[in-house]
Backbone and ligand atoms as CSV (ligand in chain L), in Angstrom:
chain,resi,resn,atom,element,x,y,z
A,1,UNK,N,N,0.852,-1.195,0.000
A,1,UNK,CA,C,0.000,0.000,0.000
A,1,UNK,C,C,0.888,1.245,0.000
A,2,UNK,N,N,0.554,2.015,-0.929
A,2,UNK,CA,C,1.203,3.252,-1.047
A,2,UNK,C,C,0.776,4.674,0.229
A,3,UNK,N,N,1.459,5.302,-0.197
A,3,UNK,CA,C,1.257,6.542,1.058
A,3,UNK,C,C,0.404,7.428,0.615
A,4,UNK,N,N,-0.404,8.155,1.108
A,4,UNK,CA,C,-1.554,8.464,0.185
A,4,UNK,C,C,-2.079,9.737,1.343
A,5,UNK,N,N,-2.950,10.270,0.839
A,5,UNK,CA,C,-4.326,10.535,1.820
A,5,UNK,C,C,-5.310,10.218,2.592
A,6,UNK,N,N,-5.318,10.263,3.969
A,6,UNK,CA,C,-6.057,9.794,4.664
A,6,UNK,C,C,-5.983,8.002,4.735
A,7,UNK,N,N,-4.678,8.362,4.710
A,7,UNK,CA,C,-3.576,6.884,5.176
A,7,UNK,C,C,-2.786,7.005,6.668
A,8,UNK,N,N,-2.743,5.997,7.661
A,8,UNK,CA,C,-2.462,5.998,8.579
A,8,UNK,C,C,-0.372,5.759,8.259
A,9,UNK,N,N,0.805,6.521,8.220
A,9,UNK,CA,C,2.257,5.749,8.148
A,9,UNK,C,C,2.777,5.769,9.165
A,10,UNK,N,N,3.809,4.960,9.412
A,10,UNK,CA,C,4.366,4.763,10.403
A,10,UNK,C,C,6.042,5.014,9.977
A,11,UNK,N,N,6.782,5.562,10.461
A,11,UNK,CA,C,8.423,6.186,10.134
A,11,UNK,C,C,9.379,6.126,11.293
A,12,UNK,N,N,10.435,5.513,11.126
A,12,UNK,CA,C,11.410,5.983,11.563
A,12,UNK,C,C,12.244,7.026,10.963
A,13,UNK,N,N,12.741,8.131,12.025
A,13,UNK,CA,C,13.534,9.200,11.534
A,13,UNK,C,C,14.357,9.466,12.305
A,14,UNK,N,N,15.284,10.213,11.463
A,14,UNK,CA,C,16.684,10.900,12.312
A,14,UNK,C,C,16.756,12.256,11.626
A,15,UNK,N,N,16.712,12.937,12.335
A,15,UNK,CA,C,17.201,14.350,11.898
A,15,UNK,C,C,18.019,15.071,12.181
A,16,UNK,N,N,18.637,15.724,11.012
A,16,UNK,CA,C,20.093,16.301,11.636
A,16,UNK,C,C,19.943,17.719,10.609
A,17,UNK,N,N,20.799,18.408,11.014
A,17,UNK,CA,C,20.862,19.860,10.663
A,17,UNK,C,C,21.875,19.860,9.946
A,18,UNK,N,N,22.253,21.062,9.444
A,18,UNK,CA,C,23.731,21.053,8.507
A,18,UNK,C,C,24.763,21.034,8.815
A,19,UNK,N,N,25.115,20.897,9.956
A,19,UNK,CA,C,26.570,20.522,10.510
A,19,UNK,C,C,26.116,19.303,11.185
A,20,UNK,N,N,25.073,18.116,10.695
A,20,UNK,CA,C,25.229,17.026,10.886
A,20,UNK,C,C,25.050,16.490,12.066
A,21,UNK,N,N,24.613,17.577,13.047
A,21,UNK,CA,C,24.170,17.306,14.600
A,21,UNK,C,C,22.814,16.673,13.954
A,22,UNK,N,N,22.577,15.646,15.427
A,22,UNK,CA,C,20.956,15.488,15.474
A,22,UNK,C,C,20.201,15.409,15.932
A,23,UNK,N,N,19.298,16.255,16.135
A,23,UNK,CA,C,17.842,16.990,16.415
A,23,UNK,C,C,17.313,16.483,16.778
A,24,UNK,N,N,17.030,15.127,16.274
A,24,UNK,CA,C,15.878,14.363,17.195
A,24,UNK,C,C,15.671,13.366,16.210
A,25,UNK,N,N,15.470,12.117,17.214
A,25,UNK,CA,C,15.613,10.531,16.221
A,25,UNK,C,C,14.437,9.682,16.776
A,26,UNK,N,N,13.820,9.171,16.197
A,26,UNK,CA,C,12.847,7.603,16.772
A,26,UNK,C,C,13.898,6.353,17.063
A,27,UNK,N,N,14.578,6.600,17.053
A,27,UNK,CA,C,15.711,5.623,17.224
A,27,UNK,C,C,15.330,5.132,18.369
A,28,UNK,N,N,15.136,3.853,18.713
A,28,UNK,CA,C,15.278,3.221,20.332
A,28,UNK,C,C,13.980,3.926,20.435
A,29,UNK,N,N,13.315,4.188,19.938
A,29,UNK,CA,C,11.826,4.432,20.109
A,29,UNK,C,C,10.565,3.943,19.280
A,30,UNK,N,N,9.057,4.095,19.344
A,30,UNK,CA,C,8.143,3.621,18.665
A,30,UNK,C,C,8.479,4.232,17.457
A,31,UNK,N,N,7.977,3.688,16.313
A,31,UNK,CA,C,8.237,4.761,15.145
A,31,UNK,C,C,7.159,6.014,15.066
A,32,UNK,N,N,7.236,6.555,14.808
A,32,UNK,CA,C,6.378,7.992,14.790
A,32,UNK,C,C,5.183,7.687,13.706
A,33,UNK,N,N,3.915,7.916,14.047
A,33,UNK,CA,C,2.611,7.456,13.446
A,33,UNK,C,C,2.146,8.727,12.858
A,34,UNK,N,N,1.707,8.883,11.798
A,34,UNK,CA,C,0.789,10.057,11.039
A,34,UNK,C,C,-0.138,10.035,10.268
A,35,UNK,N,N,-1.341,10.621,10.377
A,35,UNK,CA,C,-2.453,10.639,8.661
A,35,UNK,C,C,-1.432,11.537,8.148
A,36,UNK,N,N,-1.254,10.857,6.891
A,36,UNK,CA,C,-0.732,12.038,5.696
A,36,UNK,C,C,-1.978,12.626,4.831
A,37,UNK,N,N,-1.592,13.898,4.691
A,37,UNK,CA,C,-2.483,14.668,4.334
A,37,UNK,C,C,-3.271,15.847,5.052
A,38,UNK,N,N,-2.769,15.291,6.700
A,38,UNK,CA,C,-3.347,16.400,7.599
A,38,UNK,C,C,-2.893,17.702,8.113
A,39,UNK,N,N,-1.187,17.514,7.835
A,39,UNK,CA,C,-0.905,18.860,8.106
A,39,UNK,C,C,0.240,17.765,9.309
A,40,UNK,N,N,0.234,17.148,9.863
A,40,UNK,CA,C,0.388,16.562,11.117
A,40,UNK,C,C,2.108,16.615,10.597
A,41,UNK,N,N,2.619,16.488,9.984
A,41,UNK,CA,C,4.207,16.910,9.977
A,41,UNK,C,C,4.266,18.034,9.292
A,42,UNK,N,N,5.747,18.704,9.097
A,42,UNK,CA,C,6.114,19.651,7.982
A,42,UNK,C,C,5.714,19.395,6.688
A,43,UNK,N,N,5.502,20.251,6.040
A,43,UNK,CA,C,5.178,20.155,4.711
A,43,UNK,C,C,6.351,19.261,3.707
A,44,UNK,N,N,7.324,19.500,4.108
A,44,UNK,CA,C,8.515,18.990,3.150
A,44,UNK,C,C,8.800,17.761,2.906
A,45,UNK,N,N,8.330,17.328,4.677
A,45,UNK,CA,C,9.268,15.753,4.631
A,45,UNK,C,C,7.565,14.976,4.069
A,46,UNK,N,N,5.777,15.605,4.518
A,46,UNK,CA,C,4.855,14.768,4.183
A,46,UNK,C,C,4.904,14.720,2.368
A,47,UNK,N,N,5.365,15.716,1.773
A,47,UNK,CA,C,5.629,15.564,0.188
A,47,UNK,C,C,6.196,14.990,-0.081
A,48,UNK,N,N,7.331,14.503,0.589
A,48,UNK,CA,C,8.252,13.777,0.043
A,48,UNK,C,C,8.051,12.458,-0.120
A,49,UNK,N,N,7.334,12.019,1.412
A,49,UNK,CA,C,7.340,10.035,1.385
A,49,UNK,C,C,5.749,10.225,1.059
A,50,UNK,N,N,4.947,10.939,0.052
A,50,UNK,CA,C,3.848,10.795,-1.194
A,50,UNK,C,C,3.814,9.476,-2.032
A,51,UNK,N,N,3.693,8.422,-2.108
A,51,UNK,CA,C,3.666,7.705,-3.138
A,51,UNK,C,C,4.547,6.546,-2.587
A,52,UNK,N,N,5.494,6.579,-1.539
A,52,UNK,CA,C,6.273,5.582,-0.784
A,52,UNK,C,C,5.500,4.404,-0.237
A,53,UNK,N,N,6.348,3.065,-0.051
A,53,UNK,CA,C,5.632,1.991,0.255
A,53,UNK,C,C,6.501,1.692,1.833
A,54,UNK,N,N,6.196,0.499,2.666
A,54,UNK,CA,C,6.548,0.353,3.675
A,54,UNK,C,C,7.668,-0.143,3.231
A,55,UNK,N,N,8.991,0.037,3.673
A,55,UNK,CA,C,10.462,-0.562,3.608
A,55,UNK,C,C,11.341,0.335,2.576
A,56,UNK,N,N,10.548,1.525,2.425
A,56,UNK,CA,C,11.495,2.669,1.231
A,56,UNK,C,C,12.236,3.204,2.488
A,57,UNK,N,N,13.517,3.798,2.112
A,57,UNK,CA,C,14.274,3.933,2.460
A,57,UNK,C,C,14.585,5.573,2.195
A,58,UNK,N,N,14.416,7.044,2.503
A,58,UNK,CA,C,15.007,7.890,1.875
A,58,UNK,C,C,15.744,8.916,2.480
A,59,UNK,N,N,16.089,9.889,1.943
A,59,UNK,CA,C,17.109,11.084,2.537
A,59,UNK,C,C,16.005,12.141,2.126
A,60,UNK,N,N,15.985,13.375,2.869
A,60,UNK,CA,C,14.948,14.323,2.367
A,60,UNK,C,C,15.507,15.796,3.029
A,61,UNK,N,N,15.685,16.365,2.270
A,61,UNK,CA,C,16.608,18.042,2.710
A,61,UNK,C,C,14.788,18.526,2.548
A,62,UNK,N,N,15.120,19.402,3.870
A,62,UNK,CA,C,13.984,20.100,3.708
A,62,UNK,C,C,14.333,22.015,4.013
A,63,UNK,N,N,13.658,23.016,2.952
A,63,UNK,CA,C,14.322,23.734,3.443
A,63,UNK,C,C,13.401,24.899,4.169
A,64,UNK,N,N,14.031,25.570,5.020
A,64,UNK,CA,C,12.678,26.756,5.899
A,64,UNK,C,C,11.201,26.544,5.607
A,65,UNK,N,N,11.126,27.513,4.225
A,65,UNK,CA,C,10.021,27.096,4.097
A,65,UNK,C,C,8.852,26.335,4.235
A,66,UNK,N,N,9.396,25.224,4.012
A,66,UNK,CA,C,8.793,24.097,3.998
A,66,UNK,C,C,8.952,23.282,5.202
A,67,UNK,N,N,9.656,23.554,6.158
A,67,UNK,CA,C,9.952,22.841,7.671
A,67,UNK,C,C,9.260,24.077,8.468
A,68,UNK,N,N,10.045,24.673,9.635
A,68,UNK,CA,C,9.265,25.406,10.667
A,68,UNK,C,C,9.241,26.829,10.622
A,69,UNK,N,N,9.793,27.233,8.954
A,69,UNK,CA,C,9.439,28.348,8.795
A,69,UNK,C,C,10.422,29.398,9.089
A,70,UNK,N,N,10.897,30.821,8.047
A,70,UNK,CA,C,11.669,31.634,8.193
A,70,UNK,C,C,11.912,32.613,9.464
A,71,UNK,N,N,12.650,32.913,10.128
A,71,UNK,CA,C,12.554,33.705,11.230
A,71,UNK,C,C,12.501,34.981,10.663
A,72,UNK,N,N,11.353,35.321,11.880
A,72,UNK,CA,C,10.431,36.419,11.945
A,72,UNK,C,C,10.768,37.281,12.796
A,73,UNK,N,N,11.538,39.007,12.292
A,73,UNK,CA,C,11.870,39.582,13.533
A,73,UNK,C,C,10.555,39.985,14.479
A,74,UNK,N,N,9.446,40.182,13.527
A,74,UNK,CA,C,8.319,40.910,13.994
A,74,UNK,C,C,7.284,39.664,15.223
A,75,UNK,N,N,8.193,38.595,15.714
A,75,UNK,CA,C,7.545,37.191,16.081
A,75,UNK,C,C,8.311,37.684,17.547
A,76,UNK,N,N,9.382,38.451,17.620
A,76,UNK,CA,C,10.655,38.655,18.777
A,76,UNK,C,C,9.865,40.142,19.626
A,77,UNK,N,N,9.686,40.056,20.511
A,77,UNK,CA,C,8.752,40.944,21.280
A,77,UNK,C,C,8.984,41.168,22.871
A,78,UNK,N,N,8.668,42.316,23.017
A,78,UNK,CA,C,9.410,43.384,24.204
A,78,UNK,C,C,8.287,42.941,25.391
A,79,UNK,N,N,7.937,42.491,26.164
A,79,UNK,CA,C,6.403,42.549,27.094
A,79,UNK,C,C,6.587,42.649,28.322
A,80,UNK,N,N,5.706,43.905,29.027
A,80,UNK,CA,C,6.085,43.782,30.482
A,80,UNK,C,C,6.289,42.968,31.225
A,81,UNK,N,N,6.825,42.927,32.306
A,81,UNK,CA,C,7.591,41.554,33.431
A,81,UNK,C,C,6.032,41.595,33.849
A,82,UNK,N,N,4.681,42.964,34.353
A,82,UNK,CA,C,3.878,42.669,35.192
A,82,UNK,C,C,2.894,41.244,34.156
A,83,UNK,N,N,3.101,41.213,33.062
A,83,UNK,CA,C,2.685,40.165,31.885
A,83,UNK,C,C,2.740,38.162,32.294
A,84,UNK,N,N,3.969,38.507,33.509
A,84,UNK,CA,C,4.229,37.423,34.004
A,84,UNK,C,C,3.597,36.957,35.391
A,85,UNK,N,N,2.837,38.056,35.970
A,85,UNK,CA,C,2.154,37.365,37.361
A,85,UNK,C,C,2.234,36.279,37.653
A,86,UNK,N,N,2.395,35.837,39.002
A,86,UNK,CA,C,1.895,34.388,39.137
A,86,UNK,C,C,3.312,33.273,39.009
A,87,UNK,N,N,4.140,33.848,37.780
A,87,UNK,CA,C,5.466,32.765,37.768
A,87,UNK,C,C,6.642,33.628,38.437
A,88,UNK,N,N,6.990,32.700,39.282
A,88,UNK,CA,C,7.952,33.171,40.377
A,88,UNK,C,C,9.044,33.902,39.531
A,89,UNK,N,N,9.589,33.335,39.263
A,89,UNK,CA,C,10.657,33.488,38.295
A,89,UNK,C,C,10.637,33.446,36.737
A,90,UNK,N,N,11.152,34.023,36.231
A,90,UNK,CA,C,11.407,34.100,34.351
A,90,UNK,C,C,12.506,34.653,33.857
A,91,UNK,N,N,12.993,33.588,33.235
A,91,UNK,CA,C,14.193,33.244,32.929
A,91,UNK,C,C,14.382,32.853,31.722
A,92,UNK,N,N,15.181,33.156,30.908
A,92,UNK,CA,C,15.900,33.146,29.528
A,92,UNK,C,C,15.843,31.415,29.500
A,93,UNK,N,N,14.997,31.085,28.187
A,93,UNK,CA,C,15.144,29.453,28.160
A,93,UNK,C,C,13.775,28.894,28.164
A,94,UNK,N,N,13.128,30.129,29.668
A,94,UNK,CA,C,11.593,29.483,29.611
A,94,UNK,C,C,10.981,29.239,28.580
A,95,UNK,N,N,10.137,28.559,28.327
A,95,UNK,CA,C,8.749,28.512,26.990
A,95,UNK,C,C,7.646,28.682,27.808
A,96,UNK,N,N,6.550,29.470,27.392
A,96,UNK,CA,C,5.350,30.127,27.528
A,96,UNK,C,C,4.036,29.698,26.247
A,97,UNK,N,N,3.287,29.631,26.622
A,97,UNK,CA,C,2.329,29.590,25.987
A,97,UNK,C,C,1.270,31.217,25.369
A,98,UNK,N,N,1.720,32.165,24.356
A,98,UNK,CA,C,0.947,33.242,24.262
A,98,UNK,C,C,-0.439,33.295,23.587
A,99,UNK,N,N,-1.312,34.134,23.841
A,99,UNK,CA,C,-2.161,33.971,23.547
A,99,UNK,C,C,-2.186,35.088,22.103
A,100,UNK,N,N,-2.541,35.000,20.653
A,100,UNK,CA,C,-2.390,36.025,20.070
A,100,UNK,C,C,-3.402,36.087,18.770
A,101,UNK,N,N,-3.756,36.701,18.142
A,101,UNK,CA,C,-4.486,37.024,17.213
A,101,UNK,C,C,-5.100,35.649,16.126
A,102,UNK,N,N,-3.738,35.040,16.087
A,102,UNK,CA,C,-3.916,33.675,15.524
A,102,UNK,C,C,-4.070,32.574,16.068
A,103,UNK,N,N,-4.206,32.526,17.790
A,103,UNK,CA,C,-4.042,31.156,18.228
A,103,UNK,C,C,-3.254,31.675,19.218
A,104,UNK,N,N,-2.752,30.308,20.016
A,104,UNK,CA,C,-1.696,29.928,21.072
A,104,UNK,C,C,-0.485,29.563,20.035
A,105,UNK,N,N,0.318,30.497,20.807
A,105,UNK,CA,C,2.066,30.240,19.694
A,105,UNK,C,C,2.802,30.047,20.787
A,106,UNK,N,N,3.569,29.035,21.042
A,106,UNK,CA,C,5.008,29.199,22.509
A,106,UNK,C,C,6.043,30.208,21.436
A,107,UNK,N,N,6.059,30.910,22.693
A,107,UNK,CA,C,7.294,31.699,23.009
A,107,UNK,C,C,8.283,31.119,23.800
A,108,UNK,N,N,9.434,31.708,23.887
A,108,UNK,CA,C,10.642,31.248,24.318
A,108,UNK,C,C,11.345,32.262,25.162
A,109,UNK,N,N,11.547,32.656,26.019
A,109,UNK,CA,C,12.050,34.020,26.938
A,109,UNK,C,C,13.034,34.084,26.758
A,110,UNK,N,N,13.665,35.423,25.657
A,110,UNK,CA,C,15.467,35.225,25.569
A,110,UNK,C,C,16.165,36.398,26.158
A,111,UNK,N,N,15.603,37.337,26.914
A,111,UNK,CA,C,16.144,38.326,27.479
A,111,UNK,C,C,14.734,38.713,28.821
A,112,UNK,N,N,15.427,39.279,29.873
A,112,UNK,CA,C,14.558,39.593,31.455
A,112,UNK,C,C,15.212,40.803,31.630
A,113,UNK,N,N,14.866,41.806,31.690
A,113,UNK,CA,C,15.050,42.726,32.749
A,113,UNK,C,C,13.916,43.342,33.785
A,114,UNK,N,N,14.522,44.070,34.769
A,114,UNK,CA,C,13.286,44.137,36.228
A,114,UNK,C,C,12.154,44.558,35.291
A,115,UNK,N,N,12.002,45.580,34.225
A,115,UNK,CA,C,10.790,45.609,33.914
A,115,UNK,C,C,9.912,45.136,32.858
A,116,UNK,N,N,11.123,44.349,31.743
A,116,UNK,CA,C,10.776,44.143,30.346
A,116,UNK,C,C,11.414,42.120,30.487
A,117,UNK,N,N,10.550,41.766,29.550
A,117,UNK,CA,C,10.943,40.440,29.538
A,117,UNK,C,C,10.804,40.231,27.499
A,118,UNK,N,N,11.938,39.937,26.979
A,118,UNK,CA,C,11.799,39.697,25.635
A,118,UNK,C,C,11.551,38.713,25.473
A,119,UNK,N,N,10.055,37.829,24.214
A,119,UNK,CA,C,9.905,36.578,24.206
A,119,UNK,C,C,10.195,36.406,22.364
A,120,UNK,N,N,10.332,35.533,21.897
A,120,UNK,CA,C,10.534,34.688,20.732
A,120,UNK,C,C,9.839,33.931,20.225
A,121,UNK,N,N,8.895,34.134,19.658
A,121,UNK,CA,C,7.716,33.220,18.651
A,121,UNK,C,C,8.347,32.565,18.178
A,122,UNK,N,N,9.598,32.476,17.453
A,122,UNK,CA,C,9.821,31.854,16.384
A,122,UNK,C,C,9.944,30.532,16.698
A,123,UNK,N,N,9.757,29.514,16.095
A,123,UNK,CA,C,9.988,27.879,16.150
A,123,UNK,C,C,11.800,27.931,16.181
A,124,UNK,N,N,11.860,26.996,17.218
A,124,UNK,CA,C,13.472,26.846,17.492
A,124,UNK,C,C,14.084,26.125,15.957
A,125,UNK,N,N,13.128,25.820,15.090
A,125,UNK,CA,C,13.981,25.261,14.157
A,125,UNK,C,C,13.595,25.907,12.991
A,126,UNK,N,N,13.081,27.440,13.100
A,126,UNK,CA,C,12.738,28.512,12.181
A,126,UNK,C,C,14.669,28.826,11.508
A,127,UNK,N,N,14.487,28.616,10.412
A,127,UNK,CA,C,15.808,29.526,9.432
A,127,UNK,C,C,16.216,27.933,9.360
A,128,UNK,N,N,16.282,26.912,9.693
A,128,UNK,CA,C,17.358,25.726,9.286
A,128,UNK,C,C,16.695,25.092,8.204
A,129,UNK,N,N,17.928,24.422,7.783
A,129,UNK,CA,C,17.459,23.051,6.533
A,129,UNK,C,C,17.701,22.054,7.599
A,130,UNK,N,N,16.687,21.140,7.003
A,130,UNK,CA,C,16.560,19.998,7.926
A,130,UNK,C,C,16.669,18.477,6.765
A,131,UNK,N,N,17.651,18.165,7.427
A,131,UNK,CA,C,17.524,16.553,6.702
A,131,UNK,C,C,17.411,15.134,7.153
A,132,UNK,N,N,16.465,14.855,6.616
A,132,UNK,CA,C,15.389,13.611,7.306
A,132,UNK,C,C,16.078,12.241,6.661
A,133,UNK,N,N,16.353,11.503,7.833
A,133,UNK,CA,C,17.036,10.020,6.996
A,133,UNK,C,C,15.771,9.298,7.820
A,134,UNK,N,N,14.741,9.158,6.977
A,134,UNK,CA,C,13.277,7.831,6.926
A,134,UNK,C,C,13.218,6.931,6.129
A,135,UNK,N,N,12.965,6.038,7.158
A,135,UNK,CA,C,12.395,4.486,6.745
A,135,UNK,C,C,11.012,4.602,7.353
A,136,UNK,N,N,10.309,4.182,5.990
A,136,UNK,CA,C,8.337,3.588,5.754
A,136,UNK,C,C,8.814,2.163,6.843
A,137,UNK,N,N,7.702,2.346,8.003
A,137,UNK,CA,C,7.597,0.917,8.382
A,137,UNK,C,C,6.238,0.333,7.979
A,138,UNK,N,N,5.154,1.314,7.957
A,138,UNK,CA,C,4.077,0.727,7.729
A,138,UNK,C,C,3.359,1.677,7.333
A,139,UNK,N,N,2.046,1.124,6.216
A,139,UNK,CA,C,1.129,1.964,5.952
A,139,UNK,C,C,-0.351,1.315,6.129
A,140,UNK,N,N,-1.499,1.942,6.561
A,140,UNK,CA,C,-2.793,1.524,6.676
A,140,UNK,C,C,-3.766,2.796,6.559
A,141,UNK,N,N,-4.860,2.037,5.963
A,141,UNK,CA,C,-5.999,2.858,5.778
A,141,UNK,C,C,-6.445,3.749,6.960
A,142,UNK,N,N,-6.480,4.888,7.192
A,142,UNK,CA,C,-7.093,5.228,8.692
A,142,UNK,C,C,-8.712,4.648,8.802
A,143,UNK,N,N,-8.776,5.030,10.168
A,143,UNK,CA,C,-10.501,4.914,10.181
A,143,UNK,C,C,-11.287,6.357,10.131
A,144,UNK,N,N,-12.282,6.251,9.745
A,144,UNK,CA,C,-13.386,7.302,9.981
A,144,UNK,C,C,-13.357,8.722,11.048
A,145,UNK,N,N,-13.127,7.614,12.067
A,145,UNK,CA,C,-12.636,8.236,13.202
A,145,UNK,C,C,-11.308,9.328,13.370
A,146,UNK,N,N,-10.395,8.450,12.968
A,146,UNK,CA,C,-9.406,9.184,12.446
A,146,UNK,C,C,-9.158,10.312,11.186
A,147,UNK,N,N,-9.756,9.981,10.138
A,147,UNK,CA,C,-10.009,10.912,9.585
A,147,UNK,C,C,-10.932,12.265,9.672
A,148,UNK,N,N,-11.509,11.615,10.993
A,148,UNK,CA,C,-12.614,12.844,11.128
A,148,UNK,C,C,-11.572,13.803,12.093
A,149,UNK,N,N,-11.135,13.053,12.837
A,149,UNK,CA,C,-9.863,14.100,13.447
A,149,UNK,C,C,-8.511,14.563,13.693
A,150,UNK,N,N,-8.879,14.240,12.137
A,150,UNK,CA,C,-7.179,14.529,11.589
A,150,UNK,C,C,-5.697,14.508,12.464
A,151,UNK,N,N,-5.882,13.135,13.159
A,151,UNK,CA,C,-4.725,12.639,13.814
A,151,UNK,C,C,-5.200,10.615,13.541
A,152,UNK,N,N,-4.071,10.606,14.378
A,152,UNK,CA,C,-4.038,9.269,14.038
A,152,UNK,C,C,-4.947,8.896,15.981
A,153,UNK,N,N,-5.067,7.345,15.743
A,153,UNK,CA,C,-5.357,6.943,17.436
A,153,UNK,C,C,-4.296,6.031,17.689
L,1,ZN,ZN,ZN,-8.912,11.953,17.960
């Protein structure tokens, strides 16, 4: 069975950046489950294993665009410390949950002072190429269910 729409796949991945570090692997883990077609990964790497069967094997450069997206200075933002009530402390590193015009976006706190706290919309893996070494372990039809909520169970 090919990879399709409103197909349940199953992948192992390793990802590494351009100096070959890596980001994050299923390795020694379950393989990572998805409907393709839902949005449920990056755009780059779900185009790519399109038409793939279980036991393909591929390499996949993915670039900004198409992974977590170009960094945005206008995403990097100044907000009062009184913005923080309630958390004892805030500290460069934290992630936050903001509330904003489009939704809930995490922020990332990369600068504190007594009255200003700077946060960071951007996706920590905004500006990189990302390259995906996946193996198809499996593919299946989703159910109803699943397709009605565009995740897998
Ligand atoms: Zn569900």
């Amino acid at each position: 069975m090919n990879i399709a729409n409103n197909r349940v796949v199953s992948i192992h991945y390793t990802l590494t950046n351009d100096a070959g570090e890596v980001l994050d692997s299923s390795e020694g883990r379950e393989p990572l489950n998805y409907l393709h077609g839902a949005g449920n990964i990056i755009p780059g790497l779900e185009n790519a294993l399109l038409d793939k069967v279980a036991g393909d094997e591929l390499n996949v450069t993915v670039e900004p665009e198409d992974g977590y997206g170009v960094r945005r200075d206008e995403l990097i933002q100044k907000v009062p410390r009184e913005a923080f009530q309630g958390v004892d402390q805030v500290e460069p590193g934290m992630r936050f949950q903001a509330q904003t015009q489009t939704g809930p976006v995490m922020v990332t706190v990369t600068e504190v002072t007594d009255t200003e706290v700077t946060v960071d919309g951007n996706h920590e893996l905004a500006d990189q190429r990302l390259h995906f070494a996946v193996k198809v372990e499996g593919v299946r039809e989703a159910t109803a269910e699943e397709q009605e909520h565009g995740h897998v169970h």
